[in-house]
C-alpha positions, -999 to 999 in steps of 0.1 A, spaced: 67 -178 -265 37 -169 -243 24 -186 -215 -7 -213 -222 -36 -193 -215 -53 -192 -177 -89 -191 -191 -107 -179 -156 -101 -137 -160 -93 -113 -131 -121 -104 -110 -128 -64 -124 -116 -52 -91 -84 -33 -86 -60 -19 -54 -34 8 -60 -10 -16 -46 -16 -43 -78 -19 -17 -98 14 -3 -89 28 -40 -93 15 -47 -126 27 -9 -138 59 -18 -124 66 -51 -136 37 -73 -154 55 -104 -143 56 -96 -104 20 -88 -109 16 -126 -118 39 -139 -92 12 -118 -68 -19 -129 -79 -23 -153 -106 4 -178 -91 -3 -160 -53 38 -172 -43 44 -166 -7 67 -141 -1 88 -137 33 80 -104 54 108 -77 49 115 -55 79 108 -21 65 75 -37 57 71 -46 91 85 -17 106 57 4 83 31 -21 96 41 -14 132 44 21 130 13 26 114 -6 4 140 8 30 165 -7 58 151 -40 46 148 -39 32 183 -29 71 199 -63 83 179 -81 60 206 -69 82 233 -82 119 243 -64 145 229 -49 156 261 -31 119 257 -16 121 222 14 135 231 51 119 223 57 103 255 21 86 251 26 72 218 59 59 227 43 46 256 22 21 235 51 10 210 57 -24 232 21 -30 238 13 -28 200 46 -48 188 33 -76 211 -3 -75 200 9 -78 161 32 -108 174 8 -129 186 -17 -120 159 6 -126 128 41 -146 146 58 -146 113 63 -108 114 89 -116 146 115 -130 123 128 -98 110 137 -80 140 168 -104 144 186 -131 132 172 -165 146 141 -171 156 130 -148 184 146 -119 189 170 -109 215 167 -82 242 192 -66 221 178 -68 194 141 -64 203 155 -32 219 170 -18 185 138 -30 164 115 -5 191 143 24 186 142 26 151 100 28 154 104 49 181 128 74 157 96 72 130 70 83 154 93 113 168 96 126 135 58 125 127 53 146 160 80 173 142 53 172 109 19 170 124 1 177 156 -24 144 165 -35 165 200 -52 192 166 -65 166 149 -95 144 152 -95 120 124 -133 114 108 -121 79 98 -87 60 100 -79 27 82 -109 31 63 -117 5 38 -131 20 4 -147 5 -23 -159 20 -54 -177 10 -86 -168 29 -120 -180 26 -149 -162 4 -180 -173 7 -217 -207 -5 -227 -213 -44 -220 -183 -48 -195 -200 -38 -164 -181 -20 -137 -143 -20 -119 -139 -18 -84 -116 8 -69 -108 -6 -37 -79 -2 -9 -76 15 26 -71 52 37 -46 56 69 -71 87 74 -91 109 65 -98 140 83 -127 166 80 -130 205 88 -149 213 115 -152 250 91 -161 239 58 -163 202 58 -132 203 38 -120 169 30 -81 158 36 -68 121 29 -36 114 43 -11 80 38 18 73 63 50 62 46 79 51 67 101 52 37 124 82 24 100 103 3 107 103 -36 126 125 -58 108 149 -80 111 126 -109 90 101 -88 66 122 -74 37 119 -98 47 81 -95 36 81 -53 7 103 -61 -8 78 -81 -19 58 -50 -33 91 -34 -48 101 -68 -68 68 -69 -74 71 -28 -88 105 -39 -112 96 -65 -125 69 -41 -133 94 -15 -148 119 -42 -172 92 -49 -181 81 -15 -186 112 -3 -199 133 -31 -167 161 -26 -137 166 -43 -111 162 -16 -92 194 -11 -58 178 -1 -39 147 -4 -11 140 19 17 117 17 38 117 51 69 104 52 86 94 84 120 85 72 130 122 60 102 141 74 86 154 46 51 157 35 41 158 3 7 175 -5 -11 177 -41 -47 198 -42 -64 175 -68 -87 187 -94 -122 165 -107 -108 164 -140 -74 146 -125 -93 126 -107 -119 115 -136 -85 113 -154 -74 85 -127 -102 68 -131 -95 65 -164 -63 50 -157 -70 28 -134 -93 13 -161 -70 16 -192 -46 -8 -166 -75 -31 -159 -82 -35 -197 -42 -42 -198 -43 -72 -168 -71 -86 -189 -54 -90 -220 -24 -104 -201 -44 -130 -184 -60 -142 -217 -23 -142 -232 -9 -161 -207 16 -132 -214 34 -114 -185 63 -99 -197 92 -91 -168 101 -53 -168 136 -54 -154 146 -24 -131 170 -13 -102 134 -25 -77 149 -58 -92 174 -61 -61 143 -60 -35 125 -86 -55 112 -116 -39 111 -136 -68 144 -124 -90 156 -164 -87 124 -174 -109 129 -141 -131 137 -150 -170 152 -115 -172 177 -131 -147 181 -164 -161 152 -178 -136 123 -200 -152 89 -193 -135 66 -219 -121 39 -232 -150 3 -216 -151 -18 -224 -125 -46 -238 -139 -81 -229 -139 -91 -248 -106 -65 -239 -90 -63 -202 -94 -80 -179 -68 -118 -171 -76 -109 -142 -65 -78 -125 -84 -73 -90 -69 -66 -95 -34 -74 -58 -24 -51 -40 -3 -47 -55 35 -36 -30 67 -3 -50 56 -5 -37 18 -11 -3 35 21 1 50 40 -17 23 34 -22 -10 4 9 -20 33 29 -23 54 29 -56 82 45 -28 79 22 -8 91 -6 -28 126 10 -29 152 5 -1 150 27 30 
């Protein structure tokens, strides 16, 4: 039997990283946003947060100063910065509380392993990035009388041609890359990256890159406009589907292998859990897309990501 009904609706806003969680599983899509449950910071997430807070941090350097030794130069500087800014993101590097030298020594090798294998894929002394961690925001259109959806999220980067003023957006992942049955799966996020970009900036972009650090692999897709239209037209069709959800009260679990890596499997019906009531309408967020944070970035705005390292 359904849910009682949360009468407030979803703000018509929409990330790739929700999108991906309500695609995956309606019912972690709830857990996210409509019931917002805390979940503990996993270290792949962390290590992915890390990482990609080194990378942006070498971009602030000339290019003379971007080389291997520099960026592993900065990894204990940045680790320590993101400690004292967010000091729950220390318990995963070891088993109590703070780390151990031992421990803490580990945690910076296996960063420092992601960051070589980025310098074996690209070259950061070639490249001059137009914008990185850059926060996009997009209106499209609905049907007439339901105003607009907001395509929002952050690109790692996005890097310009000096020739032709070719546009490339590019996503780090510090996860393995997907099989080809998943691809089109991790390309959503890039697709709907893509058509942000297109719209901000009035150009198709030429190339979207997914890098992944774990394997060394990049995976690169030349969109089209019509795929891109097409993705807007998706992200919609799953707005339209969180909205009839929402006035439900009906989020259905979707039970997969991702189920092990699941924060909330304990409160799962499709594993003999019982979720938490409803919020209610006071208490739900005003605000029911919580976009995608630097944190989202590295973790969950990838489908591939989702899946064990």
């Amino acid at each position: 039997m359904p849910a009682p009904r949360l009468s407030a609706m979803p703000s018509p806003a929409l990330s790739p990283s929700r999108a991906a969680d309500f695609m995956q599983c309606p019912l972690l899509y709830r857990f996210r946003v409509v019931d917002r449950l805390p979940e503990p910071p996993s270290a792949a997430a962390v290590r992915g947060t890390f990482v990609h807070a080194v990378l942006e941090r070498l971009f602030d350097r000339p290019a003379h100063r971007r080389t291997v030794e520099d960026a592993l130069e900065i990894l204990p500087g940045t680790w320590e910065d993101l400690a004292v800014e967010e000091p729950e993101l220390v318990t995963v590097v070891g088993e109590g509380d703070e780390p151990t030298e031992a421990e803490l020594t580990a945690w910076y090798a296996q960063a420092e392993a992601l960051v070589r294998t980025w310098y074996t894929l690209e070259d950061p002394s070639r490249l001059e990035p137009a914008e990185r961690e850059l926060y996009v925001e997009v209106p499209i259109e609905r049907d007439e009388g339901q105003g607009e959806l907001v395509m929002r999220g952050y690109v790692d980067r996005l890097d310009i041609a000096p020739a032709d003023g070719a546009l490339r957006v590019v996503d780090y992942k510090t996860g393995r890359s997907p099989s080809p049955r998943f691809e089109a799966k991790a390309l959503f996020q890039m697709k709907f990256y893509g058509a942000a970009v297109w719209r901000l900036r009035g150009r198709v972009p030429a190339l979207l890159q997914l890098v992944y650090l774990k394997d060394g692999t990049i995976l690169r897709h030349a969109p089209t406009e019509d795929e891109l239209r097409a993705t807007e037209r998706k992200v919609l069709a799953i707005h339209d589907a969180i909205e009839a959800a929402w006035a439900r009260g009906d989020w259905q679990p979707s039970p997969s292998r991702l189920c092990d890596w699941c924060s909330f499997k304990d409160i799962c019906p499709a594993w003999g859990g019982t979720p938490p009531p409803l919020p209610g309408v006071g208490q739900a967020s005003a605000e029911r897309d919580g976009g995608a944070t630097p944190l989202e970035a590295a973790e969950g705005d990838s489908a591939g990501e989702a899946t064990p390292e």
